[in-house]
C-alpha positions in Angstrom: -8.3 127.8 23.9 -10.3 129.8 26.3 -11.3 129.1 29.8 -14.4 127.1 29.9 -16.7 128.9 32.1 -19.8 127.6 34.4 -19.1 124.0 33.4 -21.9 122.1 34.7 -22.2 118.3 35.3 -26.0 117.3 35.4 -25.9 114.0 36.5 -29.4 112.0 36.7 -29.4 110.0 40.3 -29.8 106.4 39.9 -31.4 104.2 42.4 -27.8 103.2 43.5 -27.6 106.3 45.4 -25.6 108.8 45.3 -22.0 107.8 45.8 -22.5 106.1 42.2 -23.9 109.3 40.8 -20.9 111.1 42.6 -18.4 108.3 40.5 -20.3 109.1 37.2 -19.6 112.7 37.8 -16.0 112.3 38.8 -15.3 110.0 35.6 -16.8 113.0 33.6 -15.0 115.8 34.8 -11.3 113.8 34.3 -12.3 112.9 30.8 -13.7 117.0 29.9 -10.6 118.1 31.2 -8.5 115.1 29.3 -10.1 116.4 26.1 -9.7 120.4 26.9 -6.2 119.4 27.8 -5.8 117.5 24.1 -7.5 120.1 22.4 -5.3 122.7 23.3 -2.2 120.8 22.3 -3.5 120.5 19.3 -4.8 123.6 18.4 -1.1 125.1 19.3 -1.2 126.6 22.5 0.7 125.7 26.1 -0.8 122.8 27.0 -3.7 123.9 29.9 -2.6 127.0 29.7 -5.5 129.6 29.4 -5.4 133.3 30.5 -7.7 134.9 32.1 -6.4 138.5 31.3 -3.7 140.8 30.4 -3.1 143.7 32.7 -1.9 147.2 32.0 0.0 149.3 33.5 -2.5 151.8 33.9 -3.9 150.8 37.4 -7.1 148.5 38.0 -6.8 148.1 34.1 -6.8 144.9 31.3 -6.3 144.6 27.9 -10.2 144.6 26.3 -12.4 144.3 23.5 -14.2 147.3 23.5 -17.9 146.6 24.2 -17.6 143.1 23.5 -17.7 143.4 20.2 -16.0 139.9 19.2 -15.5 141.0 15.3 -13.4 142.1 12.5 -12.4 145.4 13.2 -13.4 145.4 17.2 -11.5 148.0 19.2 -8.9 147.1 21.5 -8.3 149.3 24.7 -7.3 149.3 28.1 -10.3 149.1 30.4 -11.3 148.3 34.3 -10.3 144.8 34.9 -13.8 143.2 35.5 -13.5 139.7 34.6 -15.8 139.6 31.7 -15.1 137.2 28.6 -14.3 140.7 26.9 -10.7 140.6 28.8 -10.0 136.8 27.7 -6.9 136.3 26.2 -5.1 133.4 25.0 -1.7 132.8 23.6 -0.9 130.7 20.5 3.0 130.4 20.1 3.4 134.6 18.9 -0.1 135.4 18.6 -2.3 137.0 21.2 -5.7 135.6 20.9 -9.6 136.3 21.9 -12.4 134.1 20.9 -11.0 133.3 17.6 -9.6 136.8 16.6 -5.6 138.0 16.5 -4.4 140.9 18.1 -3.3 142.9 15.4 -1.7 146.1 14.1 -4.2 147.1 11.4 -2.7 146.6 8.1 0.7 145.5 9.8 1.3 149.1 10.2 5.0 150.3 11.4 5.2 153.7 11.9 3.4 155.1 15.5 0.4 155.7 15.6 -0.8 153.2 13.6 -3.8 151.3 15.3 -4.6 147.8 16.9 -7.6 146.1 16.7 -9.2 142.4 16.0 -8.5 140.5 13.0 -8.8 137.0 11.4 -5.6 135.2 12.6 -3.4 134.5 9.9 0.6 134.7 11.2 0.8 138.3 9.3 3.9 140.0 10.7 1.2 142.9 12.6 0.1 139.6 14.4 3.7 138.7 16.0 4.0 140.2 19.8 7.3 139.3 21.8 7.8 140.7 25.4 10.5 143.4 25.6 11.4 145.0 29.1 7.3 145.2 30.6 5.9 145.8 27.3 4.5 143.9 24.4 7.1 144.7 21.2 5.9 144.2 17.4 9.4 143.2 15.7 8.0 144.2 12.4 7.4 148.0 13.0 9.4 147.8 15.8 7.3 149.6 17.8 5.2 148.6 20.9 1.9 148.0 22.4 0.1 151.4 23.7 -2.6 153.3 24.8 -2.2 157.2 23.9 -1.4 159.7 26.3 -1.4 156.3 29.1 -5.5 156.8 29.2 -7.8 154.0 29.6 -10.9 153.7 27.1 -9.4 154.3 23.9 -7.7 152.5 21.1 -4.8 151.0 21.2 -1.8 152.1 19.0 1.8 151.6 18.5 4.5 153.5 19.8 8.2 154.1 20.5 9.1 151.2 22.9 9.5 152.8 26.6 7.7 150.7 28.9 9.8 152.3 31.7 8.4 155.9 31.6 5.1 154.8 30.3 2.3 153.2 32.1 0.2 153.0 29.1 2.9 150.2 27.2 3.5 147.4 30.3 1.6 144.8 29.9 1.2 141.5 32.1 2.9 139.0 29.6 1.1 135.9 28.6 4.4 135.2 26.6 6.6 134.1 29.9 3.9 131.4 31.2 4.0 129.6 27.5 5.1 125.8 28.3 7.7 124.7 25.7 7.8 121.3 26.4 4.3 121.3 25.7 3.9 123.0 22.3 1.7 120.8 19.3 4.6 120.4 17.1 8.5 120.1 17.4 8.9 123.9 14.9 6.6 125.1 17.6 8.8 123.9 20.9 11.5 125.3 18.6 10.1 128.9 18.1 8.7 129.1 21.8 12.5 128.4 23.0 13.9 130.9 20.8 11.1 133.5 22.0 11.9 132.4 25.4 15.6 133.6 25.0 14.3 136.8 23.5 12.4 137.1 27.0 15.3 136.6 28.8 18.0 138.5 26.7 15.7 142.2 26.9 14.6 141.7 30.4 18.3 141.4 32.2 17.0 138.9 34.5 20.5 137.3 33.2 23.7 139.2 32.8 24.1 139.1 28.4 27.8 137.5 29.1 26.5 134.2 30.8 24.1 134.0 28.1 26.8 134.7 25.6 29.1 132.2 27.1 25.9 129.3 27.3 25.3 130.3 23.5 28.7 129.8 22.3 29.3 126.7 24.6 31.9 129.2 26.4 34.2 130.4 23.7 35.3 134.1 23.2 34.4 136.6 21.3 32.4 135.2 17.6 29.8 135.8 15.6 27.0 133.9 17.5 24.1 133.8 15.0 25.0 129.5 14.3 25.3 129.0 18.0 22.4 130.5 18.8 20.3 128.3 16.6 22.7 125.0 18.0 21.7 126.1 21.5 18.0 126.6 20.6 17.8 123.2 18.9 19.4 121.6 22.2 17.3 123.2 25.0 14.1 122.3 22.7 15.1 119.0 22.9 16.9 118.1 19.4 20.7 118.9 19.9 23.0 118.4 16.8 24.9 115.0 16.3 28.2 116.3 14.7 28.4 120.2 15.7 32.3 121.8 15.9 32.0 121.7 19.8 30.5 119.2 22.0 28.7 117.2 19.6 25.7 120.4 19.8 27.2 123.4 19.2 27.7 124.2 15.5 29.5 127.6 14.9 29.6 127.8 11.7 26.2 128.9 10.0 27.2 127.7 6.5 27.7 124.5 8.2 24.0 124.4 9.4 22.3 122.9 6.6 24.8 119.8 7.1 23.1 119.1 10.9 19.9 117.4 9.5 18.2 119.7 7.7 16.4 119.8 3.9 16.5 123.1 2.0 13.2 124.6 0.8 13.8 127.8 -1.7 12.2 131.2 -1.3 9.2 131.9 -3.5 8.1 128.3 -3.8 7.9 127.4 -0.1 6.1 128.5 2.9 8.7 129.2 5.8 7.1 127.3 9.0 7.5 127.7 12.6 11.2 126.4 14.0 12.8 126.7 10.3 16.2 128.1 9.9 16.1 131.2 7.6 20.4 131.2 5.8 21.0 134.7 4.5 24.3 135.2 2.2 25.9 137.5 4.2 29.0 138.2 4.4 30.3 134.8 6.2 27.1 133.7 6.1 24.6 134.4 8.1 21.3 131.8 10.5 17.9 133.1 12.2 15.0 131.0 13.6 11.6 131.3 12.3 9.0 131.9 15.2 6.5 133.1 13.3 6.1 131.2 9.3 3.9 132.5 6.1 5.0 134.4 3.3 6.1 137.0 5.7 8.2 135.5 8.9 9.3 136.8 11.3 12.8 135.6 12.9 15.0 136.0 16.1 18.5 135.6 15.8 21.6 136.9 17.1 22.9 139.7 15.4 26.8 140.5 15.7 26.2 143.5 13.2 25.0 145.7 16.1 27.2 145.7 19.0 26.0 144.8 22.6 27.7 147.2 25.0 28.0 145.4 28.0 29.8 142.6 26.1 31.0 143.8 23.0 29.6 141.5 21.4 26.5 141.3 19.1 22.7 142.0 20.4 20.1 139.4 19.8 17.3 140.5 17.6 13.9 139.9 16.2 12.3 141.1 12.6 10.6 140.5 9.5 13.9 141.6 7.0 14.4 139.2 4.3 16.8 141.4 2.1 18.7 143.7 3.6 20.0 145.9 0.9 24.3 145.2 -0.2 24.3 143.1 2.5 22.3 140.3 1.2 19.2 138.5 1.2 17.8 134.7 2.2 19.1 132.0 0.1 17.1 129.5 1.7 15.0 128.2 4.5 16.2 124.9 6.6 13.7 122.8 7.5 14.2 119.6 10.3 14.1 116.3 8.5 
């Protein structure tokens, strides 16, 4: 939902004077902003949460469509901040949005280089932007937000993530002021906790051990991908009724589908926002959906890759379905 601008009440004065008229008016303006406010629930975003623009890194610079062109196929590009409807952005649970149009990789390219632009929104995995350390990160190519060479006034692309060293990938995040509590459906509180997490994990505003440790309700060392999900389902509001430890935390991600869950197949079914994606890996293996379609996109936590300053697992976000000898989804889990 974008700001409403130059919102005008034209009352006619009655012969009552004007403190009626001034009632009238008041009466008006709480019920416009009732109905912005319940429009904007329902349409997905944060409720009354609108944003004005997203800055760059390169200085006096925002995230705009080039020449207001408000179409398919418009160029996106870093340009003087100027607080013209042209640097209007909205967010809609992963999607970054502008008068009706997605921020997308074209194509849902993923290898660098490949350029961003306006498109129809439609949850394609190109569409799907999670903050990651100042930038804006892409888990399907696995690349981030950028403007070449850091300049202003040119398209957009993606490149290898290093927001550190280059101006022309940090990007204001619309992403941190989403309001959970607030989201239009439950899958949608879900997947706005998860990306939350995400936020929280690749930024090191928290140390990864007490985020471990709150995870796995404060055991040691284990594969954390079930109580991720358990702890998700919890802070979003719907914590399990028979998990292994303290009633919520389930460890155990063939266990999962036993917490109140139906099972939808692959091929048949369209994955939505908040399902749990079950791979047959080895042991078994649970993500969260935060972005549904024929192509989601998940965020989980991976003890396959090895977190450094824990030794235990990384958390991780991408669009893999099948992942060679190791397996492949059996099944999505969907809240009943």
């Amino acid at each position: 939902m974008h700001k409403v601008k130059n919102l005008t009440l034209k009352l006619k004065l009655t012969e009552q004077g004007s403190i009626y008229s001034g009632l009238v008016a008041a009466i008006l303006v709480v019920l416009v902003f009732a109905l912005l406010g319940a429009f904007r629930s329902i349409s997905g975003h944060a409720s009354g949460y609108s944003l004005d623009n997203i800055r760059s890194g390169i200085s006096d610079n925002c995230l705009d469509d080039y020449h207001s062109k408000t179409q398919l196929g418009a160029i996106v590009d870093a340009y003087g901040c100027n607080g013209t409807s042209a640097q209007d952005w909205s967010v809609n649970t992963v999607s970054i949005e502008h008068q009706g149009l997605c921020l997308s990789v074209v194509n849902n390219g993923n290898t660098s280089g490949s350029i961003v632009d306006l498109e129809t929104c439609s949850s394609q995995p190109g569409q799907v932007w999670l903050s990651d350390h100042g930038g804006l990160y892409n888990p399907n190519s696995r690349l981030c937000l950028s403007a070449p060479g850091n300049q202003a006034g040119v398209q957009l692309n993606m490149a290898s993530c290093n927001p550190t060293a280059q101006t022309g990938q940090v990007w204001t995040s619309p992403l941190l002021n989403l309001n959970c509590t607030n989201m239009a459906t439950e899958g949608a509180k879900v997947a706005c906790y998860a990306e939350k997490e995400w936020e929280t994990w690749q930024s090191g505003q928290i140390s990864h051990q007490s985020l471990l440790t709150s995870y796995t309700d404060g055991a040691p060392y284990e594969q954390w991908c079930a109580d991720f999900v358990s702890y998700i389902y919890k802070e979003a509001g719907y914590p399990f009724s028979n998990g292994e430890t303290n009633g919520w935390d389930e460890n155990n991600a063939n266990n999962i589908v036993n917490q109140g869950f139906s099972v939808n197949y692959p091929g048949s079914y369209v994955p939505q926002l908040g399902d749990i994606g079950f791979f047959d890996y080895n042991g078994g293996h649970v993500e969260i959906v935060v972005s549904g379609g024929m192509q989601p996109t998940f965020i989980y936590g991976d003890s396959a890759t090895i977190d450094p300053t824990t030794g235990n697992g990384q958390m991780e976000a991408n669009t893999i379905t099948s992942d060679g000898n190791l397996g492949s989804i059996t099944y999505y889990m969907s809240p009943t």
